[in-house]
mmJSON file of the N, C-alpha and C atoms, coordinates in Angstrom:
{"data_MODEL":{"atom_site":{
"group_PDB":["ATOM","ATOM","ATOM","ATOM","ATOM","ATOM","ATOM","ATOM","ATOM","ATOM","ATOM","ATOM","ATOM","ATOM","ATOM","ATOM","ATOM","ATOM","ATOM","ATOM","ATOM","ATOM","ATOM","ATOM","ATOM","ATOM","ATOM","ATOM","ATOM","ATOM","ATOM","ATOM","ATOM","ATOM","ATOM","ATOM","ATOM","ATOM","ATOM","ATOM","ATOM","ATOM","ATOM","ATOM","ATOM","ATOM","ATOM","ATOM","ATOM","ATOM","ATOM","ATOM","ATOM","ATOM","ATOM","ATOM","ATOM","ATOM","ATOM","ATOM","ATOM","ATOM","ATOM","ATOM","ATOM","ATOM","ATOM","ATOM","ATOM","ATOM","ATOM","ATOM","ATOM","ATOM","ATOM","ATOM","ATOM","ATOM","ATOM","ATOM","ATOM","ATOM","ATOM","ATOM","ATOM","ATOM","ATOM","ATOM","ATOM","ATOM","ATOM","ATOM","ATOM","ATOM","ATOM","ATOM","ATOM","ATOM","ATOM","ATOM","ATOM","ATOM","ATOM","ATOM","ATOM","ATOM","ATOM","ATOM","ATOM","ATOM","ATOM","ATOM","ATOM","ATOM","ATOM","ATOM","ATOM","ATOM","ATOM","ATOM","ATOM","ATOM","ATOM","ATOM","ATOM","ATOM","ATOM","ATOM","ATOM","ATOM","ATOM","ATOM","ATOM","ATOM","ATOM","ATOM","ATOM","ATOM","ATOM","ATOM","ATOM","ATOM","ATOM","ATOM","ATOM","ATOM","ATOM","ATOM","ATOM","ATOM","ATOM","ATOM","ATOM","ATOM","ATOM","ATOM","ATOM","ATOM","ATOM","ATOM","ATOM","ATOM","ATOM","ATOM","ATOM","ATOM","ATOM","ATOM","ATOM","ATOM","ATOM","ATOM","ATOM","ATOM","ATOM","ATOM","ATOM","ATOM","ATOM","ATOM","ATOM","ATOM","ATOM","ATOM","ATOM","ATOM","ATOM","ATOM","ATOM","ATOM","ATOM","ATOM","ATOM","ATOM","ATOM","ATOM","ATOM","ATOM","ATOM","ATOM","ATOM","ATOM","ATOM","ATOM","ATOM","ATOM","ATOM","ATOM","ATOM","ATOM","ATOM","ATOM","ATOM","ATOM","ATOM","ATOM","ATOM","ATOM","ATOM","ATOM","ATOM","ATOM","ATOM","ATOM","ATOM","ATOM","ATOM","ATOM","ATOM","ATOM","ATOM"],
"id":[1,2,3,4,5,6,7,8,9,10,11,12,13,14,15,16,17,18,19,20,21,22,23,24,25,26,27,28,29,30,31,32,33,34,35,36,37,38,39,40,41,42,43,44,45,46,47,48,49,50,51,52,53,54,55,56,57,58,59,60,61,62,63,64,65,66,67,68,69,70,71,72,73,74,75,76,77,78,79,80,81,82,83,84,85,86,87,88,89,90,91,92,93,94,95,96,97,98,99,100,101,102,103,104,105,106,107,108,109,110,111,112,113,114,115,116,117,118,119,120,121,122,123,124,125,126,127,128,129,130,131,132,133,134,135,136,137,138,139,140,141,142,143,144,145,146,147,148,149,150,151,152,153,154,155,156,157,158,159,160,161,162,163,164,165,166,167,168,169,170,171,172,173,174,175,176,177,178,179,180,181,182,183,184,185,186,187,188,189,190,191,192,193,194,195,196,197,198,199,200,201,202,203,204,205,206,207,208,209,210,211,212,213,214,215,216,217,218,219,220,221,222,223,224,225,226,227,228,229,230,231],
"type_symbol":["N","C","C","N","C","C","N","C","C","N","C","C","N","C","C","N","C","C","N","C","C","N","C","C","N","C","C","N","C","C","N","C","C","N","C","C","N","C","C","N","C","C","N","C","C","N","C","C","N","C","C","N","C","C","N","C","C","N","C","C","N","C","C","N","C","C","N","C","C","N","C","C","N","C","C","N","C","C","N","C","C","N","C","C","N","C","C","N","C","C","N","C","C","N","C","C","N","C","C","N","C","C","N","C","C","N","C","C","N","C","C","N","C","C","N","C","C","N","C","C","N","C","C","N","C","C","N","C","C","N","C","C","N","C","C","N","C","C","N","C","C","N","C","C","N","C","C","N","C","C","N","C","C","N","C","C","N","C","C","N","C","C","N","C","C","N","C","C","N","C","C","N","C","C","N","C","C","N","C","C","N","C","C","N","C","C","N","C","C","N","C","C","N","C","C","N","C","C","N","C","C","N","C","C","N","C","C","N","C","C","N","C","C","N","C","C","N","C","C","N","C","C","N","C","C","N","C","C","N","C","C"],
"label_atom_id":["N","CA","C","N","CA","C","N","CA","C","N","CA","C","N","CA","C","N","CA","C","N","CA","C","N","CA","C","N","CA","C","N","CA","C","N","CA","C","N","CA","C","N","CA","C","N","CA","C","N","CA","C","N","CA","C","N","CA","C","N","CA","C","N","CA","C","N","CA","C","N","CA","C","N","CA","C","N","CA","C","N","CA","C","N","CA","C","N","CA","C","N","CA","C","N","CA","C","N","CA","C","N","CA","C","N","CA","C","N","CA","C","N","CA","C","N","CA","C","N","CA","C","N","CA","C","N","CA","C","N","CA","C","N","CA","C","N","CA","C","N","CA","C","N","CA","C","N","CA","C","N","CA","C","N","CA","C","N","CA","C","N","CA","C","N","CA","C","N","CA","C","N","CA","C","N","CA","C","N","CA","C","N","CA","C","N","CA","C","N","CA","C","N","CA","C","N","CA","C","N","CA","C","N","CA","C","N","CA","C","N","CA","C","N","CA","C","N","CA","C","N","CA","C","N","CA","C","N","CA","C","N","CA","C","N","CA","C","N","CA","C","N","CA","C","N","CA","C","N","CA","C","N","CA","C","N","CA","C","N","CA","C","N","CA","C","N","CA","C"],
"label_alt_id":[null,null,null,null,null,null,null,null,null,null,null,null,null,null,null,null,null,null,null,null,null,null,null,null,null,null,null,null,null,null,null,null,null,null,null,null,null,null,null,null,null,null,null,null,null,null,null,null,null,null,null,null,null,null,null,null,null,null,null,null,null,null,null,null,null,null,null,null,null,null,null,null,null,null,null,null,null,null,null,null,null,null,null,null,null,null,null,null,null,null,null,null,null,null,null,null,null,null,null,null,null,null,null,null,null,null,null,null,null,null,null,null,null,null,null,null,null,null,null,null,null,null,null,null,null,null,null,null,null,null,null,null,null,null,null,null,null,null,null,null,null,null,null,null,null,null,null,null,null,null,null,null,null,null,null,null,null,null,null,null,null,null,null,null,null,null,null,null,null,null,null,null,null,null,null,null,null,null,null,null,null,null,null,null,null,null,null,null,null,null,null,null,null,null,null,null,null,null,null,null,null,null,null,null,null,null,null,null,null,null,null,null,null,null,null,null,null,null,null,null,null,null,null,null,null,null,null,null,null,null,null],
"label_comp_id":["UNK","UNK","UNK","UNK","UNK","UNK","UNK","UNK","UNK","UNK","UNK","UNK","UNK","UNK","UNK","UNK","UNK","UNK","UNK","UNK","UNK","UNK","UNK","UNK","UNK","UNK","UNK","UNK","UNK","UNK","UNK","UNK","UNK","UNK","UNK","UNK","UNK","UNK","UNK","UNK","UNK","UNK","UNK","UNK","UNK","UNK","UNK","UNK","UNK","UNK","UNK","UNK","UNK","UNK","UNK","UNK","UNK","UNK","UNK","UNK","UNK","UNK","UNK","UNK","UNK","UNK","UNK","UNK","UNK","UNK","UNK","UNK","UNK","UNK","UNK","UNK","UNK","UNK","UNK","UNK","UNK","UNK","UNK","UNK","UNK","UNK","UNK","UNK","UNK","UNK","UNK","UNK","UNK","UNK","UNK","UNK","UNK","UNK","UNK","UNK","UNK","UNK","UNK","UNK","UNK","UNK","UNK","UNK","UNK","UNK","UNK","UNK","UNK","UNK","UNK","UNK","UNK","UNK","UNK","UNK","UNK","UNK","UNK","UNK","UNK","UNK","UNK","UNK","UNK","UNK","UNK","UNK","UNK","UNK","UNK","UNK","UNK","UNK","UNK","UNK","UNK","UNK","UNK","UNK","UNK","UNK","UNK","UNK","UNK","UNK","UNK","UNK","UNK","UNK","UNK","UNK","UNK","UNK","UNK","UNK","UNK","UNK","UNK","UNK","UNK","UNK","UNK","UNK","UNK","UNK","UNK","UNK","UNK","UNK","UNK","UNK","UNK","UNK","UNK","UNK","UNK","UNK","UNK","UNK","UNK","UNK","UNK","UNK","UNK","UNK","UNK","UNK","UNK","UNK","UNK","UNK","UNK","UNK","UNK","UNK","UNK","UNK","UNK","UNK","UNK","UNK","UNK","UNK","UNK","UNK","UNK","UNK","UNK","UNK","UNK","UNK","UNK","UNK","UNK","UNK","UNK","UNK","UNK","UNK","UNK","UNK","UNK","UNK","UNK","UNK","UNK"],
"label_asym_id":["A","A","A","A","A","A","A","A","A","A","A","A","A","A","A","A","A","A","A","A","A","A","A","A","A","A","A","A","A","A","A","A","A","A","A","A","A","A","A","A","A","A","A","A","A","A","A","A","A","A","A","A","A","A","A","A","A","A","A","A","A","A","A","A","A","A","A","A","A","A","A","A","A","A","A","A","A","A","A","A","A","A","A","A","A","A","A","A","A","A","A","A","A","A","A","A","A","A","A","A","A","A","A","A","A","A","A","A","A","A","A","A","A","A","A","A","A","A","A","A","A","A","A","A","A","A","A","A","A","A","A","A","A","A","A","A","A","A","A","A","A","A","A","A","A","A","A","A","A","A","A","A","A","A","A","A","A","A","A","A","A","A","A","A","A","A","A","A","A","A","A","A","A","A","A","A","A","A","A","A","A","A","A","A","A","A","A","A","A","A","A","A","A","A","A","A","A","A","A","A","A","A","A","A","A","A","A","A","A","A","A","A","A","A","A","A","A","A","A","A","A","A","A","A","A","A","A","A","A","A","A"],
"label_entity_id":["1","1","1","1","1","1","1","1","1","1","1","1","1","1","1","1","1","1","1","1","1","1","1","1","1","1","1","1","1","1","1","1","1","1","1","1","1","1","1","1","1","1","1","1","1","1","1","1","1","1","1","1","1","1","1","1","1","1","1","1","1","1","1","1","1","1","1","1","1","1","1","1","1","1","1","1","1","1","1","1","1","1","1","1","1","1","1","1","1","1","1","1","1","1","1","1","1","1","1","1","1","1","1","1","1","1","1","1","1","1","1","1","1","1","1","1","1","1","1","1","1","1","1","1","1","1","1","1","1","1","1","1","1","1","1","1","1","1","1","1","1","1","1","1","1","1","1","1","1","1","1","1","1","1","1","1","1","1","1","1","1","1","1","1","1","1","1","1","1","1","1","1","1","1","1","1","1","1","1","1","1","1","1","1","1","1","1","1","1","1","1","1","1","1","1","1","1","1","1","1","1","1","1","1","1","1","1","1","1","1","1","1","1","1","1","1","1","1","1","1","1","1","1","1","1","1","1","1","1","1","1"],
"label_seq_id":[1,1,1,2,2,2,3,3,3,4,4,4,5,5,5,6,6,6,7,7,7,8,8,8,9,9,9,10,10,10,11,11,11,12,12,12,13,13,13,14,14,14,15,15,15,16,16,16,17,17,17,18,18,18,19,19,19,20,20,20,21,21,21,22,22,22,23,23,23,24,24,24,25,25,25,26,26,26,27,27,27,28,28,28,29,29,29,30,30,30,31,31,31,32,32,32,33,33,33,34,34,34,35,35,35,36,36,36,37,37,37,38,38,38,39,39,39,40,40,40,41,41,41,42,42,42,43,43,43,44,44,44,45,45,45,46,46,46,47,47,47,48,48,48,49,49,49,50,50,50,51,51,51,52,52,52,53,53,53,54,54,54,55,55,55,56,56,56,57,57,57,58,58,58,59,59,59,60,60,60,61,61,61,62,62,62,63,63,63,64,64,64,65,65,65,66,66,66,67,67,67,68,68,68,69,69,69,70,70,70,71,71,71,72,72,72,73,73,73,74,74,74,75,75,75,76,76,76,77,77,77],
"pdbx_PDB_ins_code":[null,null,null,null,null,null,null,null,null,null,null,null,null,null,null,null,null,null,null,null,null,null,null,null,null,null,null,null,null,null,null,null,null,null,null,null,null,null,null,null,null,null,null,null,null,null,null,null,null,null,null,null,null,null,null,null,null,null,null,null,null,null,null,null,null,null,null,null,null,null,null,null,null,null,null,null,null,null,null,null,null,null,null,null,null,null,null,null,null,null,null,null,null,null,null,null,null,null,null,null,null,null,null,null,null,null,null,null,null,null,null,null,null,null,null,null,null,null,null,null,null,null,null,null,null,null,null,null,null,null,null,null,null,null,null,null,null,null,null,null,null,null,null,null,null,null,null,null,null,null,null,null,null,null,null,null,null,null,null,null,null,null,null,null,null,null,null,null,null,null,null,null,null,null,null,null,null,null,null,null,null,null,null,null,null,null,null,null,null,null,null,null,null,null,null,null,null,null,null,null,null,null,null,null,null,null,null,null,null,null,null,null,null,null,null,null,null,null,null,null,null,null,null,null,null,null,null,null,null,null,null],
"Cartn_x":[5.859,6.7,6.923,5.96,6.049,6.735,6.613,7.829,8.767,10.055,10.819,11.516,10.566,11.058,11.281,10.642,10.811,9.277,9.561,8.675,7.236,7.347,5.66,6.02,4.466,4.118,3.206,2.986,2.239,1.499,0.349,-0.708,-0.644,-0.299,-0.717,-1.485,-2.708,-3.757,-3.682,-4.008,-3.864,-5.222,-6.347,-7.612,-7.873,-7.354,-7.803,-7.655,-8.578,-8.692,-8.379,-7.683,-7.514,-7.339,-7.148,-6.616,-5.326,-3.986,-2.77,-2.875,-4.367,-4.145,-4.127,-3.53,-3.8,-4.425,-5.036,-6.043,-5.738,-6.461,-6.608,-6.863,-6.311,-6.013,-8.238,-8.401,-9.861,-10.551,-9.822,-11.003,-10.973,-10.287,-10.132,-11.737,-12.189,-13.764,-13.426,-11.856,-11.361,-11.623,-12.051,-12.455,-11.668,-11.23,-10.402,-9.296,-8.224,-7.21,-6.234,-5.21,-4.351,-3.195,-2.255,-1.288,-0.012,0.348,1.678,0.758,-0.381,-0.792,-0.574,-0.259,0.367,1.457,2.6,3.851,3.385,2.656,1.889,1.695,1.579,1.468,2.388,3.149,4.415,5.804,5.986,7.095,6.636,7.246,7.171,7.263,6.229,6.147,6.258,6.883,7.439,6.13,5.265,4.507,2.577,2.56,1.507,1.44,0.888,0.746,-0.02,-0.336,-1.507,-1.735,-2.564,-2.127,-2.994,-2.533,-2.6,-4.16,-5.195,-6.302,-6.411,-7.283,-6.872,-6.917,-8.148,-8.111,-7.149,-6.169,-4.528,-3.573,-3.961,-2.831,-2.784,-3.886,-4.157,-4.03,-4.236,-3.408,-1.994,-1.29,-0.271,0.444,-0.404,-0.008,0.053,-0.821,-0.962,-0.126,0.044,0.931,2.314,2.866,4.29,4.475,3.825,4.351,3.396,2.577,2.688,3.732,4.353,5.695,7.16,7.027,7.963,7.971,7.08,6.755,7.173,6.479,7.439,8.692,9.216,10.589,11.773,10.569,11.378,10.903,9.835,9.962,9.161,9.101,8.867,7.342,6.522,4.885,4.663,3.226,2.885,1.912,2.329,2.047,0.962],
"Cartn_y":[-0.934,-1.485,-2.979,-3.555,-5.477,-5.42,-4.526,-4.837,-4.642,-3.441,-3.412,-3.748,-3.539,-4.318,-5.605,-5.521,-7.076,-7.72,-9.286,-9.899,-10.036,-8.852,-8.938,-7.749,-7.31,-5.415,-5.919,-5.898,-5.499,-4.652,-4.484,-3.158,-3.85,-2.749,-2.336,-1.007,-1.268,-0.539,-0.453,0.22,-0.15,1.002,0.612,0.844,0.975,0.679,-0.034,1.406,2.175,3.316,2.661,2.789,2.503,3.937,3.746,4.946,5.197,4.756,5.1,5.603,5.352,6.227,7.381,8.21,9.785,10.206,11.205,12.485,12.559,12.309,13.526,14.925,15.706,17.049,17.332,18.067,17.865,19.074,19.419,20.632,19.8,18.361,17.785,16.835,16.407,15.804,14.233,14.028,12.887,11.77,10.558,9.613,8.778,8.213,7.151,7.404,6.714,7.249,8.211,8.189,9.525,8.718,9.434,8.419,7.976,7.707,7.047,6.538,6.182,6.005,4.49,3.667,2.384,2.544,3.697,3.33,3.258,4.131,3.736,2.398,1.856,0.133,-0.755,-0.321,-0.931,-0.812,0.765,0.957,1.636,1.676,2.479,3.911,4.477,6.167,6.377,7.411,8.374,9.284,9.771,10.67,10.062,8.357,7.687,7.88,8.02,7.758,6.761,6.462,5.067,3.809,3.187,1.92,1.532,0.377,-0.174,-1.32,-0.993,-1.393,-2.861,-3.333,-5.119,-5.123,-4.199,-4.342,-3.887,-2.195,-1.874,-2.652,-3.896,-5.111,-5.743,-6.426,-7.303,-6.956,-5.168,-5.138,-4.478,-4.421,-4.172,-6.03,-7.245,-8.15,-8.75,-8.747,-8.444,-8.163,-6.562,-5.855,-6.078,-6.353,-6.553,-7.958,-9.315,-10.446,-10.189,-9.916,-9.609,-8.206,-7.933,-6.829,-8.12,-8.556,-9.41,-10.912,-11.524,-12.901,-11.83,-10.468,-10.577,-10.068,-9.354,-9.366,-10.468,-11.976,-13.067,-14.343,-13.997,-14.755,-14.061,-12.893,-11.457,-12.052,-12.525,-12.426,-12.369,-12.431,-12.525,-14.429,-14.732,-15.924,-15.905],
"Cartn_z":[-22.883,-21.842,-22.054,-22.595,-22.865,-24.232,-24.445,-26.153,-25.888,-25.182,-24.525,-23.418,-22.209,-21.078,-20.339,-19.526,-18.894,-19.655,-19.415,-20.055,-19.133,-17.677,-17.449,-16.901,-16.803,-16.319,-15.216,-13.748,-12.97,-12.729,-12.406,-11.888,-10.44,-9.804,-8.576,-7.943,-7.314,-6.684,-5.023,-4.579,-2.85,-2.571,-1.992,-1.993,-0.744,0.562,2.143,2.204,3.393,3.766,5.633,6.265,7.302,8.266,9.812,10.327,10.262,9.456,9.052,7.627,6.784,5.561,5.785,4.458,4.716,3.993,4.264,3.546,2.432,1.354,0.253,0.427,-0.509,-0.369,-0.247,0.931,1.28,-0.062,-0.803,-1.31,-2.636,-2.734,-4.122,-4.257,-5.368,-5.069,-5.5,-5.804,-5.831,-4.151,-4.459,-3.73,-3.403,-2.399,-2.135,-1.519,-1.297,-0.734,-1.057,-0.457,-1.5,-1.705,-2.817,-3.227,-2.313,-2.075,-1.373,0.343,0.333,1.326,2.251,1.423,1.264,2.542,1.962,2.921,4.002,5.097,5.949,7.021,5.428,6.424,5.857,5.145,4.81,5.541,6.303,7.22,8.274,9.678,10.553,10.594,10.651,10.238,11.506,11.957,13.2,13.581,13.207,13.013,13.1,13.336,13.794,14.597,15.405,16.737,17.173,18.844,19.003,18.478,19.072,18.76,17.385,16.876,15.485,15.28,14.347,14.837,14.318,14.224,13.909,12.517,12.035,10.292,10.092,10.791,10.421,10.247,11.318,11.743,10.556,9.84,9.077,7.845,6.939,6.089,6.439,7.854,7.342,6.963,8.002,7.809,5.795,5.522,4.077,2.95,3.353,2.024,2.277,3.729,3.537,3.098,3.293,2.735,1.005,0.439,-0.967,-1.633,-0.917,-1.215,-1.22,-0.083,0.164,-0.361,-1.289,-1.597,-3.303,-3.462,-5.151,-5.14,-3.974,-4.172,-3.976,-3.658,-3.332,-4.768,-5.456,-6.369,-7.474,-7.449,-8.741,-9.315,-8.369,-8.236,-7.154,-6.977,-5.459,-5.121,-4.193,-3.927,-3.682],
"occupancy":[1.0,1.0,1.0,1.0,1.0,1.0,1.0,1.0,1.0,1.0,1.0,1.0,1.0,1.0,1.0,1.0,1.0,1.0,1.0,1.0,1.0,1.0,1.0,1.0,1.0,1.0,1.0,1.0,1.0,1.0,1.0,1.0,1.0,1.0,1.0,1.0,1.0,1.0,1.0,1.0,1.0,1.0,1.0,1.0,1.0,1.0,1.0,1.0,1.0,1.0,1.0,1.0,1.0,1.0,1.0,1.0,1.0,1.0,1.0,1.0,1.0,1.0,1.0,1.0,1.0,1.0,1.0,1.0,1.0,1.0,1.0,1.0,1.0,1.0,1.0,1.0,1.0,1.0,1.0,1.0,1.0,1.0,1.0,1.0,1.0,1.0,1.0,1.0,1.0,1.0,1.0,1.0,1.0,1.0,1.0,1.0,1.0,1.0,1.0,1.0,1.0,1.0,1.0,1.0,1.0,1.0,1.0,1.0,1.0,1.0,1.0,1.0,1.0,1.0,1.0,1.0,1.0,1.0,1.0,1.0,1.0,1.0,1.0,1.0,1.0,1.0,1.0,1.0,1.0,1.0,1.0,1.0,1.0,1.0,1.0,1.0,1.0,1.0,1.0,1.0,1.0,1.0,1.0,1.0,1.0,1.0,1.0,1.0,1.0,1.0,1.0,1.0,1.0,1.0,1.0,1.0,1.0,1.0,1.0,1.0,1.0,1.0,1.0,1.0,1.0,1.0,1.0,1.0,1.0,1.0,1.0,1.0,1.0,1.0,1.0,1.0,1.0,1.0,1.0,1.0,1.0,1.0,1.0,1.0,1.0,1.0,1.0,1.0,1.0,1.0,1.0,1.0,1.0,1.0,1.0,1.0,1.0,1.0,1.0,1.0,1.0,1.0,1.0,1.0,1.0,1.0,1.0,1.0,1.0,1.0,1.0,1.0,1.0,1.0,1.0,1.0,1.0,1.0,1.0,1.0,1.0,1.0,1.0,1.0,1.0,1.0,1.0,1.0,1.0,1.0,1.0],
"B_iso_or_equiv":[0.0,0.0,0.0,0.0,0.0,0.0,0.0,0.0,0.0,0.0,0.0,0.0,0.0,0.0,0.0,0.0,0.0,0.0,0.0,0.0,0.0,0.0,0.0,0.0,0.0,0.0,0.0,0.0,0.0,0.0,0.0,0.0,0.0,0.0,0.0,0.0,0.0,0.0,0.0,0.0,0.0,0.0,0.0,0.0,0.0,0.0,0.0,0.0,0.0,0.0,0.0,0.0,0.0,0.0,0.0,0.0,0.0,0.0,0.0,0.0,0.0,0.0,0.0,0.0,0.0,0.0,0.0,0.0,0.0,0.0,0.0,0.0,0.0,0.0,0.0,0.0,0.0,0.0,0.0,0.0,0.0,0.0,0.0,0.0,0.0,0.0,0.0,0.0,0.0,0.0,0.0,0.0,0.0,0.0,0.0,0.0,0.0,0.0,0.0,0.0,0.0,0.0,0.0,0.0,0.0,0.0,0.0,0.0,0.0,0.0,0.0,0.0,0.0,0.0,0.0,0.0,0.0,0.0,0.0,0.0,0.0,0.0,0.0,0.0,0.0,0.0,0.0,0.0,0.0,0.0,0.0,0.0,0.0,0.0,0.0,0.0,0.0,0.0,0.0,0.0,0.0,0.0,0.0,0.0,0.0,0.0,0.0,0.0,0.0,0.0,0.0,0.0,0.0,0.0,0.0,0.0,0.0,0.0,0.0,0.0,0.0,0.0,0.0,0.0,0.0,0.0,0.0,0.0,0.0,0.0,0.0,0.0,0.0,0.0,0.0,0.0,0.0,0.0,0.0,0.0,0.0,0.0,0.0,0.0,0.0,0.0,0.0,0.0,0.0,0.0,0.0,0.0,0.0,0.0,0.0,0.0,0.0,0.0,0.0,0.0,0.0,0.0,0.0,0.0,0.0,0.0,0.0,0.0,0.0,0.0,0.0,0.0,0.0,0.0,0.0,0.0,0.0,0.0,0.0,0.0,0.0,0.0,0.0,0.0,0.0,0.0,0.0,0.0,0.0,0.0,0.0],
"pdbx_formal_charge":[null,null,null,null,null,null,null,null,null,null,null,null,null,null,null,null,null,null,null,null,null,null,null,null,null,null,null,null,null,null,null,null,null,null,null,null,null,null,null,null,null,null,null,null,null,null,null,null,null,null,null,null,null,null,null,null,null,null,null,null,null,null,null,null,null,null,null,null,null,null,null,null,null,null,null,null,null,null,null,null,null,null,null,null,null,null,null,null,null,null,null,null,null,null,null,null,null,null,null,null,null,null,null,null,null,null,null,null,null,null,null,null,null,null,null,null,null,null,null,null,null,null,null,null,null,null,null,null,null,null,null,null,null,null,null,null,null,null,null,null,null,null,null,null,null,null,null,null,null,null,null,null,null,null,null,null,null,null,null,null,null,null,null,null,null,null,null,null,null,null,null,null,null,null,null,null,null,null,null,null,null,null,null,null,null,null,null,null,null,null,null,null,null,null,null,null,null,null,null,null,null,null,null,null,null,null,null,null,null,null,null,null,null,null,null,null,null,null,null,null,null,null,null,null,null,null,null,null,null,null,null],
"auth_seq_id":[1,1,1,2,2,2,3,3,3,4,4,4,5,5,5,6,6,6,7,7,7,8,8,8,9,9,9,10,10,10,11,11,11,12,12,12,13,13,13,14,14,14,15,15,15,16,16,16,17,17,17,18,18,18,19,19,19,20,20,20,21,21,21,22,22,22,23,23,23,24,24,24,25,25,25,26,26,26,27,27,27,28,28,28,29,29,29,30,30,30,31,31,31,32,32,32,33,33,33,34,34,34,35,35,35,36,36,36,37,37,37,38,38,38,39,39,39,40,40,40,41,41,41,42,42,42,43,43,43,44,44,44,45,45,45,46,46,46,47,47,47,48,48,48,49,49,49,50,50,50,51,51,51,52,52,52,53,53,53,54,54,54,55,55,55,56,56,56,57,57,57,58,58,58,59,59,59,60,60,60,61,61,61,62,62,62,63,63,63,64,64,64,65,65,65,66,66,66,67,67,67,68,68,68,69,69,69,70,70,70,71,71,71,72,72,72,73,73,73,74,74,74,75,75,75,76,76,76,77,77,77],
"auth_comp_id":["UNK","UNK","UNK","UNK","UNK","UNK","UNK","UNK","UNK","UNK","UNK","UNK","UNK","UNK","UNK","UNK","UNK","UNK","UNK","UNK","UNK","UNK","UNK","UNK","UNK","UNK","UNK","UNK","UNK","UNK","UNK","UNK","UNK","UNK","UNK","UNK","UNK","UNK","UNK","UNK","UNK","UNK","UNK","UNK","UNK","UNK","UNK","UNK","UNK","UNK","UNK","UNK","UNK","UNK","UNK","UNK","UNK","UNK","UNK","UNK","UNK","UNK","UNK","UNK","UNK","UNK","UNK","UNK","UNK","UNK","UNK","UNK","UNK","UNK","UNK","UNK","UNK","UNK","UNK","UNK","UNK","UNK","UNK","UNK","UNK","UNK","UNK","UNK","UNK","UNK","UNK","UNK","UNK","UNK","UNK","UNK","UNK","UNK","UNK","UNK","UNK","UNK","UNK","UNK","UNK","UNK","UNK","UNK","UNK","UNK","UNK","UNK","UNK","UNK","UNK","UNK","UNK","UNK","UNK","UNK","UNK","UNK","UNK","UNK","UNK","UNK","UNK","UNK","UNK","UNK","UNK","UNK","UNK","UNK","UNK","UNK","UNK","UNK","UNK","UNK","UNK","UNK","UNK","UNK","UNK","UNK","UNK","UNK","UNK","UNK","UNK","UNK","UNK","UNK","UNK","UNK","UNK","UNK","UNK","UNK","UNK","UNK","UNK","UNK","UNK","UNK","UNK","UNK","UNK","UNK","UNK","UNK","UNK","UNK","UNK","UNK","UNK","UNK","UNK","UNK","UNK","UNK","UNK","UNK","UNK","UNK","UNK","UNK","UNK","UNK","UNK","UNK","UNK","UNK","UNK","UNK","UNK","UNK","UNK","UNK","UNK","UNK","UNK","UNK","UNK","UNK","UNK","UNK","UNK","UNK","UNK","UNK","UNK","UNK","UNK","UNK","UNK","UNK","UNK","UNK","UNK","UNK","UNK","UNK","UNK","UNK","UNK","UNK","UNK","UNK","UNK"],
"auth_asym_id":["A","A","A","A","A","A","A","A","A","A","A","A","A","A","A","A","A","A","A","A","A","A","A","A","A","A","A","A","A","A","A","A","A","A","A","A","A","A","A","A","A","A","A","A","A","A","A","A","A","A","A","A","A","A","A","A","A","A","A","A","A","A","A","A","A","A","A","A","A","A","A","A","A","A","A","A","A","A","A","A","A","A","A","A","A","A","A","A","A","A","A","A","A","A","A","A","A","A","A","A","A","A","A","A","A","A","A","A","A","A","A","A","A","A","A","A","A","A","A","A","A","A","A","A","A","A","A","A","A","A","A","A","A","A","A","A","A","A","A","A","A","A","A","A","A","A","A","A","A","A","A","A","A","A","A","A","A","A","A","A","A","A","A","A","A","A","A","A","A","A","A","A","A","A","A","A","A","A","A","A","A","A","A","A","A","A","A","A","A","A","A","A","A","A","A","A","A","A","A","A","A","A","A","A","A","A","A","A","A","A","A","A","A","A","A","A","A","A","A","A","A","A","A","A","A","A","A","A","A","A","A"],
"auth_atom_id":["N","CA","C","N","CA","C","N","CA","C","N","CA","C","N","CA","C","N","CA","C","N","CA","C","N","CA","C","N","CA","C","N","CA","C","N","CA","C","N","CA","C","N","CA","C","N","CA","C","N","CA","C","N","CA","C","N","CA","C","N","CA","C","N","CA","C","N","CA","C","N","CA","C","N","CA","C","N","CA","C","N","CA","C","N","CA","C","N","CA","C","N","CA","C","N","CA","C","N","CA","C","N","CA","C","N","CA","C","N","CA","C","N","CA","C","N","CA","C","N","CA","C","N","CA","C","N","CA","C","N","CA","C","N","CA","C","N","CA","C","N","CA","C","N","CA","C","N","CA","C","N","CA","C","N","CA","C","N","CA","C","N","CA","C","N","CA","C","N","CA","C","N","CA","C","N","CA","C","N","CA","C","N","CA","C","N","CA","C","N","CA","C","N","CA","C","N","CA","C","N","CA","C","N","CA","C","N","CA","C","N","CA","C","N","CA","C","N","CA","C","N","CA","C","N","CA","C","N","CA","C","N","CA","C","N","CA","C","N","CA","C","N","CA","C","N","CA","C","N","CA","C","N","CA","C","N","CA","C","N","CA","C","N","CA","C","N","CA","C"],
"pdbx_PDB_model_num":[1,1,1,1,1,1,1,1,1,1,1,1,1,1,1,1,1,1,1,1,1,1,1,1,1,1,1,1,1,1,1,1,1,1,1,1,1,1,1,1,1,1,1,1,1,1,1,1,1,1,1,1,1,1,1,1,1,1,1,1,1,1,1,1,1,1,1,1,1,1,1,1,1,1,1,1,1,1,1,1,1,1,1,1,1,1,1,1,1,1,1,1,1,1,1,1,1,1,1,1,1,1,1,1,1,1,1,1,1,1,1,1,1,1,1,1,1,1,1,1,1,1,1,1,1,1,1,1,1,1,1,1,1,1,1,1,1,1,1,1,1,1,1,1,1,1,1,1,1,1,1,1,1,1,1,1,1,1,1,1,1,1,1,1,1,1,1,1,1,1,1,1,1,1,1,1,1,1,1,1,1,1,1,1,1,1,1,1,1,1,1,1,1,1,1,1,1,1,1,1,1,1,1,1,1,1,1,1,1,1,1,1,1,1,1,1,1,1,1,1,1,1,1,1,1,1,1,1,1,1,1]
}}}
C-alpha cells in the first residue's frame, strides 16, 4: 500500500467496551469488542436506548474530534 498509494497508511484499533458496544457473536472465544462497534459512538443509533454514561460521553467525546481533526488535517491532532 506505501509503494502504491498514498504516502502514509494508518492503523486504526477501537478497544473501549462501553454500554453502546455490541456483543460479539457469544459462542465465539474471541475477546474484545466486535467489529463495527465504534459506529456506536460515532453516530446516533435509533436502537440505543437510555441515557449515555460519562465514560460513553467521553469516548463518544473522543472518537468524533480524532475522526474529525483527520478528516480536517489527514492526522489526528
Amino acid at each position: 500500500m506505501v509503494e502504491v498509494g498514498p504516502k502514509a497508511v494508518y492503523h486504526y484499533m477501537f478497544s473501549y467496551k462501553g454500554d453502546r458496544s455490541m456483543d460479539p457473536d457469544l459462542n465465539s472465544t474471541l475477546r474484545g469488542v466486535a467489529h463495527a462497534s465504534d459506529l456506536a459512538y460515532l453516530f446516533d443509533i435509533d436502537f440505543i436506548d437510555g441515557d449515555i454514561s460519562e465514560a460513553d460521553q467521553l469516548t463518544i467525546n473522543r472518537l468524533t474530534t480524532m475522526w474529525t481533526n483527520f478528516a480536517k488535517y489527514g492526522y489526528v491532532k
